[in-house]
VOBA-1610 file (N, C-alpha, C; in pm, whole numbers, padded with zeros to 5 digits, always signed):
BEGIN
Unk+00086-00119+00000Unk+00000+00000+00000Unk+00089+00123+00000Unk+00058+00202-00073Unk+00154+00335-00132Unk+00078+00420-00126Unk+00193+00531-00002Unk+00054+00656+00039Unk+00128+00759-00070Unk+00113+00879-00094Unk+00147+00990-00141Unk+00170+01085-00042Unk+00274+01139-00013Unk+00330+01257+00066Unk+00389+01355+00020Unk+00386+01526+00075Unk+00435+01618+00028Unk+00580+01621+00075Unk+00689+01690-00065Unk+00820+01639-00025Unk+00807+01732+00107Unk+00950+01706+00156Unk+00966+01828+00284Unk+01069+01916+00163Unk+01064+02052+00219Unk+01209+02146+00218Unk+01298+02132+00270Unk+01411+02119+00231Unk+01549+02097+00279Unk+01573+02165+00372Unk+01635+02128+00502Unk+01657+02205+00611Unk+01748+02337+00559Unk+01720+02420+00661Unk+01739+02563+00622Unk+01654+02672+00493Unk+01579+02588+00400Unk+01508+02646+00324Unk+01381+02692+00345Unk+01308+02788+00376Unk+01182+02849+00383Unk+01084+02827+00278Unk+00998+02785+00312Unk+00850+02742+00152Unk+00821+02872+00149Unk+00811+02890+00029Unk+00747+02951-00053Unk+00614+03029+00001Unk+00588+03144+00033Unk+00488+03189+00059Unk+00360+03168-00013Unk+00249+03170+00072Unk+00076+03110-00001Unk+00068+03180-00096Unk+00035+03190-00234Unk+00006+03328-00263Unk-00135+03382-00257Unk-00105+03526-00211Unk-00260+03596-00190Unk-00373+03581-00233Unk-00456+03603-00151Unk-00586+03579-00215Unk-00665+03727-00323Unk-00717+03724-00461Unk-00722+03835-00519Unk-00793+03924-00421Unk-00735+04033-00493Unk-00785+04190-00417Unk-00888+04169-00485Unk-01036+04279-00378Unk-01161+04294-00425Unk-01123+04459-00559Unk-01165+04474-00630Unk-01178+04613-00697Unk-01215+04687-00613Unk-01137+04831-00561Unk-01261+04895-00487Unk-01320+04986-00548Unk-01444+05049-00496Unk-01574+05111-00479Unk-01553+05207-00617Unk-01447+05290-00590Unk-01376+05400-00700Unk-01339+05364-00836Unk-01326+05249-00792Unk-01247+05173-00936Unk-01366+05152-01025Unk-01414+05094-00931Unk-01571+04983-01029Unk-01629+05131-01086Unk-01651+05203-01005Unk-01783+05331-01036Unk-01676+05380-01163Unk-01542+05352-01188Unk-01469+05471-01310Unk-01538+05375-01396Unk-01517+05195-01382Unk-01507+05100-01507Unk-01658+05140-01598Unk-01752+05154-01450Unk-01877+05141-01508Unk-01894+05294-01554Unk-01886+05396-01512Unk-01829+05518-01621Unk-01815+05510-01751Unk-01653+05472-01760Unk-01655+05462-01889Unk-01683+05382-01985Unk-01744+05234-01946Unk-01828+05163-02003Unk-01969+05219-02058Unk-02023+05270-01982Unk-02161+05293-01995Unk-02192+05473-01963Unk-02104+05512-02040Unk-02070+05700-02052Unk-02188+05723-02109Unk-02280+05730-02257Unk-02366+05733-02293Unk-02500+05754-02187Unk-02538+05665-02103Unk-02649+05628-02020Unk-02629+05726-01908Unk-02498+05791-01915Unk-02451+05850-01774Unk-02495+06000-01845Unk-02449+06050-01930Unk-02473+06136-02021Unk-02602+06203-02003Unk-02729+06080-02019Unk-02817+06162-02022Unk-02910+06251-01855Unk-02824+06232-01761Unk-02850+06269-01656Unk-02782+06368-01614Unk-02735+06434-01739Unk-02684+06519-01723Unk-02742+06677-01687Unk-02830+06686-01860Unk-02918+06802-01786Unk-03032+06788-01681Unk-03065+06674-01638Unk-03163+06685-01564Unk-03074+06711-01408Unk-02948+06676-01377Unk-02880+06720-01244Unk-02885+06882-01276Unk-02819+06928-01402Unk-02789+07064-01400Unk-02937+07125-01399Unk-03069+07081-01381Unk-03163+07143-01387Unk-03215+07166-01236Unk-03225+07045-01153Unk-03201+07054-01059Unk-03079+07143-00969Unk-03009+07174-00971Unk-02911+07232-00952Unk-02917+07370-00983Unk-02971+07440-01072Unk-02963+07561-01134Unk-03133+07631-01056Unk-03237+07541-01054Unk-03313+07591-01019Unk-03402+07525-00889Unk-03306+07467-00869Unk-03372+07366-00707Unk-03275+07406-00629Unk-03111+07371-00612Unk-03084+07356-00468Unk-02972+07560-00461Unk-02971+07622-00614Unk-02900+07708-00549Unk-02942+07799-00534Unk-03094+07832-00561Unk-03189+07904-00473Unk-03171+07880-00350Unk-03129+07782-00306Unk-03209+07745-00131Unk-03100+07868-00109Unk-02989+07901-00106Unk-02909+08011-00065Unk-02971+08155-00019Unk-03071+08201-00156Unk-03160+08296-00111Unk-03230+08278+00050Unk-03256+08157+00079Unk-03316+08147+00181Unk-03255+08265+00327Unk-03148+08286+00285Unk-03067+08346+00390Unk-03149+08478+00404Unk-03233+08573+00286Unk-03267+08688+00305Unk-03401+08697+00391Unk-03409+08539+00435Unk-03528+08584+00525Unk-03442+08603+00679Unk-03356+08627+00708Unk-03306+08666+00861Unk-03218+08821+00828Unk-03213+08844+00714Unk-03157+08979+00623Unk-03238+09058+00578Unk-03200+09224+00613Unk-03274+09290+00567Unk-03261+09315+00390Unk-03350+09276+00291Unk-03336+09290+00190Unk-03388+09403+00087Unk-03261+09469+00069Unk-03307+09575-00013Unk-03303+09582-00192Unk-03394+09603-00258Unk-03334+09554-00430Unk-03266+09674-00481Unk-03189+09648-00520Unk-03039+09680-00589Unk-02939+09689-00512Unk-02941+09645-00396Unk-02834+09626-00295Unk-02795+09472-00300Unk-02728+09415-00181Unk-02653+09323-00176Unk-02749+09173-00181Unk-02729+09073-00274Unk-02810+08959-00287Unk-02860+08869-00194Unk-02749+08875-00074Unk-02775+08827+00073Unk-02826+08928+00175Unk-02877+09051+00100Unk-02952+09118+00251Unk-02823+09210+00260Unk-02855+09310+00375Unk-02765+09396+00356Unk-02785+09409+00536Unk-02816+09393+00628Unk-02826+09349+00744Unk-02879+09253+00793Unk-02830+09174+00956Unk-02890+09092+00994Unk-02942+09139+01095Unk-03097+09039+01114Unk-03208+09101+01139Unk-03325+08968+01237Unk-03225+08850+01231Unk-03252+08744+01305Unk-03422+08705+01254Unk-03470+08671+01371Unk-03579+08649+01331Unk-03700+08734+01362Unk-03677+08843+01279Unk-03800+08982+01237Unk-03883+08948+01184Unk-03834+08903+01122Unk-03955+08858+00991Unk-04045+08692+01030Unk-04002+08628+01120Unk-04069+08506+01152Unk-04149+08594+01291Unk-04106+08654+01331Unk-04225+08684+01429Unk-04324+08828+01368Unk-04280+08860+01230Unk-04376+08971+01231Unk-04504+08859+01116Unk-04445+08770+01083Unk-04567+08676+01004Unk-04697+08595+01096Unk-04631+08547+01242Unk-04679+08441+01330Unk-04734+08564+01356Unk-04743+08689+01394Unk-04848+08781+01471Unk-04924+08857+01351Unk-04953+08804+01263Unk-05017+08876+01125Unk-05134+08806+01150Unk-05261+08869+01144Unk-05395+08785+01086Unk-05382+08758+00991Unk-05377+08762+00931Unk-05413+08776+00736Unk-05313+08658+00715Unk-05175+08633+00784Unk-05123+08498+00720Unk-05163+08374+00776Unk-05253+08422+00929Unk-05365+08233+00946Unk-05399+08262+00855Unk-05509+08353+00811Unk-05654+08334+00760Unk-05587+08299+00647Unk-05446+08302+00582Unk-05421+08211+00439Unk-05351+08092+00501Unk-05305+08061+00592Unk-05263+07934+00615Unk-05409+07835+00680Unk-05476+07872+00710Unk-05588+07785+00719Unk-05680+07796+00608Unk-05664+07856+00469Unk-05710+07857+00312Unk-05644+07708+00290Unk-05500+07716+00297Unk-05418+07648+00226Unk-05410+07506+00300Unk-05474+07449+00408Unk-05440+07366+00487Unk-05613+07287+00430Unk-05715+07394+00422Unk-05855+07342+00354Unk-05811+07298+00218Unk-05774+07399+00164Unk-05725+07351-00013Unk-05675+07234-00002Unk-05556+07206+00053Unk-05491+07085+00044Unk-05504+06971+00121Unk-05607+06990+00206Unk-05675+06845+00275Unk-05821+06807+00200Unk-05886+06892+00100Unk-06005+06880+00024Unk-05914+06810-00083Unk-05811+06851-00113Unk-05698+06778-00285Unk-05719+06684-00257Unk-05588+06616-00118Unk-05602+06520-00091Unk-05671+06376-00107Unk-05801+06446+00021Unk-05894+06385+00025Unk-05988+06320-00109Unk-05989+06407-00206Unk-06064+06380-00316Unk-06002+06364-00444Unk-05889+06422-00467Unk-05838+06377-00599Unk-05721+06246-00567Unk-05660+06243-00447Unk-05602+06114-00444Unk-05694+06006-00451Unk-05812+05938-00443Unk-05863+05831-00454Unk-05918+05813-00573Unk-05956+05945-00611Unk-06027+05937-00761Unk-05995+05832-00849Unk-05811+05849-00884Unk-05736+05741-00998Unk-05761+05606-00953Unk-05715+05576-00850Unk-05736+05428-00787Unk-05879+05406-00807Unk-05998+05455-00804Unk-06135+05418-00871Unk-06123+05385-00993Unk-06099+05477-01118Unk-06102+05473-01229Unk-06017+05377-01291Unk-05906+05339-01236Unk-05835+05238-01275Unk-05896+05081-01212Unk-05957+05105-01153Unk-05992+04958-01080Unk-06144+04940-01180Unk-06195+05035-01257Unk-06347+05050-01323Unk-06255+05012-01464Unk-06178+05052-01483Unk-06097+05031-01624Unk-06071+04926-01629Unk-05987+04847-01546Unk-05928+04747-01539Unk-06042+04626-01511Unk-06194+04616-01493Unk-06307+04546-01544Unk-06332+04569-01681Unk-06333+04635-01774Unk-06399+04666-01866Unk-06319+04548-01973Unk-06379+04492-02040Unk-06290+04364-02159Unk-06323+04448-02275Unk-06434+04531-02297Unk-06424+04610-02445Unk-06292+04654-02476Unk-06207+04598-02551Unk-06083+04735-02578Unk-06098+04858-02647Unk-06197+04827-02722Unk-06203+04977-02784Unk-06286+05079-02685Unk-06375+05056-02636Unk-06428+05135-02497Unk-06343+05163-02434Unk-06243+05070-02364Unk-06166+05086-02260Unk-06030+05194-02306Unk-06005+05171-02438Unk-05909+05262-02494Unk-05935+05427-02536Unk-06113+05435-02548Unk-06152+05566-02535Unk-06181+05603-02441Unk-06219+05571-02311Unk-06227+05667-02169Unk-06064+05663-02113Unk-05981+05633-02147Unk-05824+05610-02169Unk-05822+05753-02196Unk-05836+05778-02313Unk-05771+05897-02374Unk-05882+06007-02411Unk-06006+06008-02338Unk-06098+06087-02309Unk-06026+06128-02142Unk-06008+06094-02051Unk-05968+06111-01937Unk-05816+06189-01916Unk-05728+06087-02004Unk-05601+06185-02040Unk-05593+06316-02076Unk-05642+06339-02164Unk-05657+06472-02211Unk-05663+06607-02164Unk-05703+06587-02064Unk-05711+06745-01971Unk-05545+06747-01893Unk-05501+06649-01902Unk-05332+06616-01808Unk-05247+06738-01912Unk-05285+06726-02050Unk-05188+06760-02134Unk-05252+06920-02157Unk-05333+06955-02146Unk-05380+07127-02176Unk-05324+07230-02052Unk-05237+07332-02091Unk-05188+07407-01972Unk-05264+07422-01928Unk-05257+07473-01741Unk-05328+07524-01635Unk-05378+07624-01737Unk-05301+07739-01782Unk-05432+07873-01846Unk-05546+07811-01915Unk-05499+07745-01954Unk-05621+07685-02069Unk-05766+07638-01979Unk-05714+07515-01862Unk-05793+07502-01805Unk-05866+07563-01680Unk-05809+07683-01614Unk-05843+07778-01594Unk-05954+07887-01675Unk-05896+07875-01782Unk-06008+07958-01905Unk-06116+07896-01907Unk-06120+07754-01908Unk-06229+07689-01954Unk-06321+07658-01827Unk-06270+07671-01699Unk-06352+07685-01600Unk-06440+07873-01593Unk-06367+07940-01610Unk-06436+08053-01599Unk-06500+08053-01676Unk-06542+08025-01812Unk-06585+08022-01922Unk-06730+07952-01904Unk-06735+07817-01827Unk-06835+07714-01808Unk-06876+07822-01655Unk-06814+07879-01570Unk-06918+07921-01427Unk-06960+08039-01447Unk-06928+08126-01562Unk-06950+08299-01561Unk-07088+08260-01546Unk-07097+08410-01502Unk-07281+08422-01551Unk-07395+08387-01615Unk-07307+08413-01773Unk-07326+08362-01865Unk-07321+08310-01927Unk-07253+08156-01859Unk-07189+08089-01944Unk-07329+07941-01908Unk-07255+07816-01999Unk-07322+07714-01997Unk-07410+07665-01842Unk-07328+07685-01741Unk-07399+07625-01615Unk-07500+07737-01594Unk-07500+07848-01584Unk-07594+07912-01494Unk-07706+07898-01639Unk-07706+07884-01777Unk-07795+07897-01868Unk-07865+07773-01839Unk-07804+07677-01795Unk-07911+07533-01764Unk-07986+07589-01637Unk-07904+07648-01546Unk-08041+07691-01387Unk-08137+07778-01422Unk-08107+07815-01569Unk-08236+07949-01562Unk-08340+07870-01609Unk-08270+07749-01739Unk-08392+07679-01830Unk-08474+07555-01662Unk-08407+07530-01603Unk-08429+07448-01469Unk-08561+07563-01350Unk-08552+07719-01403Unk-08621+07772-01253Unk-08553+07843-01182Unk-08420+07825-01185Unk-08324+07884-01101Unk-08260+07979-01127Unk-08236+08066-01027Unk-08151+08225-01031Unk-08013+08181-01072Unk-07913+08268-01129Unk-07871+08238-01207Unk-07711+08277-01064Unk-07591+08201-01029Unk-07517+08178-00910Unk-07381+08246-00999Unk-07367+08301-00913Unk-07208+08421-00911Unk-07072+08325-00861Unk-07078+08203-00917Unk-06954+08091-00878Unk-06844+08123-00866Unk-06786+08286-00955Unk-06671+08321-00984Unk-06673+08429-00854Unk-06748+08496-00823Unk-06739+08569-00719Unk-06783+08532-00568Unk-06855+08420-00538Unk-06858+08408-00411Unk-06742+08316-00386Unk-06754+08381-00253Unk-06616+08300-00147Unk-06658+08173-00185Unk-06738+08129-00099Unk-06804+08026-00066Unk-06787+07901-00149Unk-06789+07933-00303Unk-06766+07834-00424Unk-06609+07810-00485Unk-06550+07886-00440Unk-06397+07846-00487Unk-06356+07727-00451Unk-06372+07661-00327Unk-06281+07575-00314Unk-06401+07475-00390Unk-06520+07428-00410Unk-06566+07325-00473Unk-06528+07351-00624Unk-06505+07462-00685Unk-06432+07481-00817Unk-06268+07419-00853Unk-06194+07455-00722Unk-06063+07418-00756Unk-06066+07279-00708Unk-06110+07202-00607Unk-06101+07095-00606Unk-06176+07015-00764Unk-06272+07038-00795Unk-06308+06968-00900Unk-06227+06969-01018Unk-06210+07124-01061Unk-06147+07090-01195Unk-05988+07024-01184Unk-05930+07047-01040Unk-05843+06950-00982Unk-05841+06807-01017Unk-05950+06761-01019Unk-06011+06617-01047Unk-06036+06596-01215Unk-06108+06645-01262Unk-06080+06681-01384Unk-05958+06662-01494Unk-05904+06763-01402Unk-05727+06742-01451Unk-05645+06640-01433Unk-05602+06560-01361Unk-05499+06484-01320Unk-05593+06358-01302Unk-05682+06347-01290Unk-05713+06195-01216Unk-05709+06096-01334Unk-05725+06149-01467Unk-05717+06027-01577Unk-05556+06009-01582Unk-05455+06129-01580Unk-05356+06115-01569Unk-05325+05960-01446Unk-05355+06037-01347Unk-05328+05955-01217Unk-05324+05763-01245Unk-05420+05786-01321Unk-05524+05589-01376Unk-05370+05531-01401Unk-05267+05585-01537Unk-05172+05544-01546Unk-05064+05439-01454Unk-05031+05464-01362Unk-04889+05421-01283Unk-05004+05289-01195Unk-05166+05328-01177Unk-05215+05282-01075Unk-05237+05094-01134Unk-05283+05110-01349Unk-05318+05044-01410Unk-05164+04948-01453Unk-05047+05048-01473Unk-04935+04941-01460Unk-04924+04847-01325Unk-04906+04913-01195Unk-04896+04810-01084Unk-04995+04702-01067Unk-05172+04743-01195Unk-05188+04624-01219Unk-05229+04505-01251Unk-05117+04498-01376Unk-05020+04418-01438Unk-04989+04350-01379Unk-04920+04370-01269Unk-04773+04319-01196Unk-04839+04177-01103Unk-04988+04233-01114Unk-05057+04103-00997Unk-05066+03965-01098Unk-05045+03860-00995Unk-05016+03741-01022Unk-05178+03679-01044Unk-05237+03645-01220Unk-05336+03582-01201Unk-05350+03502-01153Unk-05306+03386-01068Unk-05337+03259-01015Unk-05338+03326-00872Unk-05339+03488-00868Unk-05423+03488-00712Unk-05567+03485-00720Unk-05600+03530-00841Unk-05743+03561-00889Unk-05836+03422-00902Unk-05720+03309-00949Unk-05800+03230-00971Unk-05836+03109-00855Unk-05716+03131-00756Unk-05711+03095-00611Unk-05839+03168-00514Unk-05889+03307-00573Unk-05987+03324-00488Unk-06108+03282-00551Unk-06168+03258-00674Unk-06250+03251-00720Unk-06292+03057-00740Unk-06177+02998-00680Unk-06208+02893-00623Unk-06241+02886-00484Unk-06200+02979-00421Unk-06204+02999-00270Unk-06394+03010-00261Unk-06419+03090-00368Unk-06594+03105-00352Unk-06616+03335-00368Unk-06504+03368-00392Unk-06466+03499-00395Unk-06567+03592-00515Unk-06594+03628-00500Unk-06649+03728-00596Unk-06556+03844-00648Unk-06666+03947-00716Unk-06539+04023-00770Unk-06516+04127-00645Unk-06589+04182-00534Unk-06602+04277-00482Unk-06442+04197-00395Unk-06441+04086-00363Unk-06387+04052-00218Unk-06268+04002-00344Unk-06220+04015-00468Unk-06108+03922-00523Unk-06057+04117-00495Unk-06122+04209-00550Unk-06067+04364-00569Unk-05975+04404-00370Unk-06094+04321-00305Unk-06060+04408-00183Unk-05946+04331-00092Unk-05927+04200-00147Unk-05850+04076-00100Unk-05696+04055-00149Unk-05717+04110-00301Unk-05606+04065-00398Unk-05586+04166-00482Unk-05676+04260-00525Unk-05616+04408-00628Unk-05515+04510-00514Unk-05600+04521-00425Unk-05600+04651-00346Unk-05417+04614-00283Unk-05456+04485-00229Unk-05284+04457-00158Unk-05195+04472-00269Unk-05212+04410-00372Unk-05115+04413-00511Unk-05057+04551-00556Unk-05159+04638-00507Unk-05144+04784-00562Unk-05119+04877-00484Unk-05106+04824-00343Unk-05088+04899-00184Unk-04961+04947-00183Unk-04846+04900-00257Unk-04701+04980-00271Unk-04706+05102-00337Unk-04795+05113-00483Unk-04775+05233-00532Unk-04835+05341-00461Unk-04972+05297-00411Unk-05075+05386-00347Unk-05012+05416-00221Unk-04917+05415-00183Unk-04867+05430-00030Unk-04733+05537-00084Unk-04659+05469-00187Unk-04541+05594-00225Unk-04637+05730-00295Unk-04715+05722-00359Unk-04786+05826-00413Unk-04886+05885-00319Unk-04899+05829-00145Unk-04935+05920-00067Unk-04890+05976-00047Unk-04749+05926-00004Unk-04667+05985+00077Unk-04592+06114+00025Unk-04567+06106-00138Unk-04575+06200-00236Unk-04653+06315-00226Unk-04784+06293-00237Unk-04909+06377-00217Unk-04900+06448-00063Unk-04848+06401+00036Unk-04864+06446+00172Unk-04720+06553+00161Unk-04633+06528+00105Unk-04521+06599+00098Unk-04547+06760-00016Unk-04645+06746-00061Unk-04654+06854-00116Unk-04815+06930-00074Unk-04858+06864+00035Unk-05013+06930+00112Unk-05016+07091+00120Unk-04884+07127+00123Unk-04904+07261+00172Unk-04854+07358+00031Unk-04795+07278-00042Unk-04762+07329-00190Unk-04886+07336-00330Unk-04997+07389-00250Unk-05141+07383-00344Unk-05106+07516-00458Unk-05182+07415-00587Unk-05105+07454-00738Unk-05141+07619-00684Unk-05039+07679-00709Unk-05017+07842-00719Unk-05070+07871-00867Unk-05059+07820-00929Unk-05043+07858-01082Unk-05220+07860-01123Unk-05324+07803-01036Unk-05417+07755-01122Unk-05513+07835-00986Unk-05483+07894-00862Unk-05538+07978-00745Unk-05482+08105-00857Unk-05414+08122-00866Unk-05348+08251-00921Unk-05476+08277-01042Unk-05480+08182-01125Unk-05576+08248-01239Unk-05725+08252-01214Unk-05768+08153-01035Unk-05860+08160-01060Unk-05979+08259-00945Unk-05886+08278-00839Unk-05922+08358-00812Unk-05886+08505-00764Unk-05968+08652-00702Unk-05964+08771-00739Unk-06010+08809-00619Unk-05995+08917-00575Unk-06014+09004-00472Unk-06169+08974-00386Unk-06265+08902-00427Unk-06371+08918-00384Unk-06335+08791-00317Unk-06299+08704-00374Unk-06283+08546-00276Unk-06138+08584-00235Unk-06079+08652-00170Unk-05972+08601-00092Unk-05980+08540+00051Unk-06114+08534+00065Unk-06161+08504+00198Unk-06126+08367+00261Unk-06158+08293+00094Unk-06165+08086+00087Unk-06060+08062+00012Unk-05970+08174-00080Unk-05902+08137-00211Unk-05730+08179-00199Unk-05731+08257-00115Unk-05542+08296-00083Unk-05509+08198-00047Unk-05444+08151-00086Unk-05317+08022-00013Unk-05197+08130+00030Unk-05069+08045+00085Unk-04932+08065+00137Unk-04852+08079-00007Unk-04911+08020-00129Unk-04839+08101-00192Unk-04817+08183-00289Unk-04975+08234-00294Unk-05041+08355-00347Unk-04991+08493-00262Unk-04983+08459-00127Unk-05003+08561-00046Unk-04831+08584-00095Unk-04742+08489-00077Unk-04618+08513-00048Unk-04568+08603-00220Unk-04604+08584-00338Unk-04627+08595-00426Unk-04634+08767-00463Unk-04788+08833-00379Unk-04814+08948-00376Unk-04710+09020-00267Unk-04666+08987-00178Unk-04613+09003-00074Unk-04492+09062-00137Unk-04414+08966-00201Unk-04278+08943-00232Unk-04248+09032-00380Unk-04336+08995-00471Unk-04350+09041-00608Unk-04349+09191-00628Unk-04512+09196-00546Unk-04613+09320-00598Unk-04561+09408-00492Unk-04549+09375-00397Unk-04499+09491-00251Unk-04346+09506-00243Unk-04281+09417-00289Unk-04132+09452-00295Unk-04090+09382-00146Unk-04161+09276-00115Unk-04113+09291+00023Unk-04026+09142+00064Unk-03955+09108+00008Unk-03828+09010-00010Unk-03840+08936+00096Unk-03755+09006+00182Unk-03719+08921+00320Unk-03873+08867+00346Unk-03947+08945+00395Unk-04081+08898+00485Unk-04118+08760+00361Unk-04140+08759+00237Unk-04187+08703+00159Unk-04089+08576+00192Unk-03976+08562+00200Unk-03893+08470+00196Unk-03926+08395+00361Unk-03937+08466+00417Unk-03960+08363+00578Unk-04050+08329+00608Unk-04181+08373+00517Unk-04283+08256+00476Unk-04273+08148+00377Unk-04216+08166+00297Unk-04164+08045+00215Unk-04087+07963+00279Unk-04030+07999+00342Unk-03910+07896+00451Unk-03995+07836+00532Unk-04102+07886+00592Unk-04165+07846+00671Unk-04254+07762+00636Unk-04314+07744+00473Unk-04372+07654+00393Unk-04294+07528+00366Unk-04164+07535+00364Unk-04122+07403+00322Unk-04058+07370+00436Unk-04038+07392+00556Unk-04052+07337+00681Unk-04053+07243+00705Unk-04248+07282+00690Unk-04384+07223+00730Unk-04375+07136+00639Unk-04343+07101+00462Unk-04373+06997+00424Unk-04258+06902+00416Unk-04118+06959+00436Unk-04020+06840+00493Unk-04082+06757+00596Unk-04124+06816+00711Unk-04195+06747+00834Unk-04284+06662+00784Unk-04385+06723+00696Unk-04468+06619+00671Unk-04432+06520+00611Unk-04351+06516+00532Unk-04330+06373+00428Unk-04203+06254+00478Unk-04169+06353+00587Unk-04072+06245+00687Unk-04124+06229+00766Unk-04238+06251+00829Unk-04340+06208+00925Unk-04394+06049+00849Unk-04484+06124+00688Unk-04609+06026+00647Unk-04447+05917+00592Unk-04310+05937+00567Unk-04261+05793+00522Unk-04214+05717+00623Unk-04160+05751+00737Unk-04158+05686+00902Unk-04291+05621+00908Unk-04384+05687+00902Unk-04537+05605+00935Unk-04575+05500+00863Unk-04548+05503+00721Unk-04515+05389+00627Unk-04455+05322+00657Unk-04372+05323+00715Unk-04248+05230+00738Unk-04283+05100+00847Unk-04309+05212+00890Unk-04331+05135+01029Unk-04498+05050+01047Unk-04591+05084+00971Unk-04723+04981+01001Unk-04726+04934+00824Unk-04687+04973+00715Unk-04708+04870+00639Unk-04544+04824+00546Unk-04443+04868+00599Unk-04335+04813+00559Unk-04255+04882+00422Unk-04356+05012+00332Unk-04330+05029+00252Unk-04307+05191+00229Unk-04166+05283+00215Unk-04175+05375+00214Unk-04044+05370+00065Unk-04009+05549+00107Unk-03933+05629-00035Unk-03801+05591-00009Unk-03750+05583+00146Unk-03596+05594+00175Unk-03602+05511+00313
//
């Protein structure tokens, strides 16, 4: 029987060292390889950083002229410091509750009503087997996503004037003919609707991809179970689709206090400022029309605050009872 053995080294001779085990690439290296491998793909993120950048983070700098006294044609950072003047001459203003509790109604009526809207319409879509039906309330619904705010602004004043289509049906109906554009009272059921109007066919989109993504043999697991359609939607759509609808709250909650300026601005006028000023209409006239910089700026600071807080509040809260947040 013949074993096999390793020779020895001759006394006085040292073996040969192990040789090393390979180095990992590091971190710097890989990120150049994949660089210049894939330069093209890198390329196109280009202007969208420099867009960000140019008009997102080097504004935030201005922010400084809200603790500075700011004078125009003087120095870009304020020309004295002035601490916080301007945060306590806003917190003792009436006029900026009575627009921060505008803007807190505006954007808990949005909320409330145009976030659920899409998730309906997509769950009504996503029954329908006609394709050609289903492909025209598709792009009957889209359509208002793509017409600027002026436009749809125009076309609301146009449908509530006096004289326009709605009050001509209350007269042929019996009815006095309703000042929609001028009472307080009707603005916010105007901007929330045509709110709805606007975006919610948009919205159907992202709600109708996630779903796709559901696994038919859950469908057909409940409908052996004895499931109908109400309890397969509320059992097996709704969970399937509970990731997007939870990042696109949390989305929506991060901008509660950022109610469209652009579409308050065209739509309403001195007679409704009562229901219709938001935080950043007011800051707008404030800042624009009055010349008044600093003050204008430490309400804006004071606007995005409040919605940092909120959207690191609503993605912690995500996190923590259904597992699914942004970061």
């Amino acid at each position: 029987m013949s074993t096999s053995t390793k020779s020895a080294s001759p006394p006085g001779v040292q073996d040969p060292p192990a040789p090393a085990p390979p180095r990992k690439p590091s971190a710097r290296v890989s990120w150049r390889r994949a660089l210049r491998r894939d330069w093209q793909l890198y390329s196109l993120a280009v202007l969208p950083l420099l867009f960000f950048l140019v008009f997102r983070y080097l504004p935030m700098l201005g922010n400084v002229i809200a603790f500075r006294r700011f004078e125009p044609g003087g120095s870009m950072f304020g020309e004295q410091w002035v601490g916080l003047r301007y945060v306590e001459m806003f917190l003792g203003d009436p006029t900026f509750w009575q627009v921060f509790r505008n803007t807190l109604w505006l954007g808990g009526l949005t909320l409330v009503f145009c976030f659920p809207v899409p998730i309906v319409l997509a769950l009504l879509l996503n029954e329908v087997r006609r394709r050609a039906l289903k492909r025209f309330v598709q792009s009957v619904s889209y359509l208002p996503h793509f017409l600027s705010i002026v436009i749809v602004a125009g076309i609301t004043l146009q449908i509530l004037a006096t004289d326009g289509p709605v009050n001509h049906v209350l007269g042929l109906l019996g009815h006095d003919e309703i000042r929609f554009i001028q009472e307080p009272e009707w603005f916010r059921t105007i901007y929330v609707g045509s709110e709805i109007w606007q975006t919610a066919g948009w919205g159907t989109i992202l709600y109708l991809a996630a779903l796709t993504t559901i696994d038919e043999d859950l469908y057909e697991a409940a409908r052996i179970d004895g499931a109908g359609r109400w309890r397969q939607t509320w059992h097996v759509t709704l969970p399937g689709i509970r990731p997007t609808m939870i990042t696109l709250l949390i989305l929506n909650v991060g901008t509660f206090m950022a109610v469209g300026f652009e579409k308050v601005l065209l739509l309403y006028n001195p007679l409704t400022y009562q229901t219709s000023d938001v935080i950043s209409t007011y800051v707008y006239r404030t800042g624009v029309e009055s010349n008044s910089f600093s003050y204008a700026a430490a309400i804006g600071l004071f606007e995005a605050v409040i919605g940092l807080v909120l959207i690191t509040s609503a993605n912690q809260l995500s996190r923590r009872t259904v597992g699914t947040s942004l970061w």
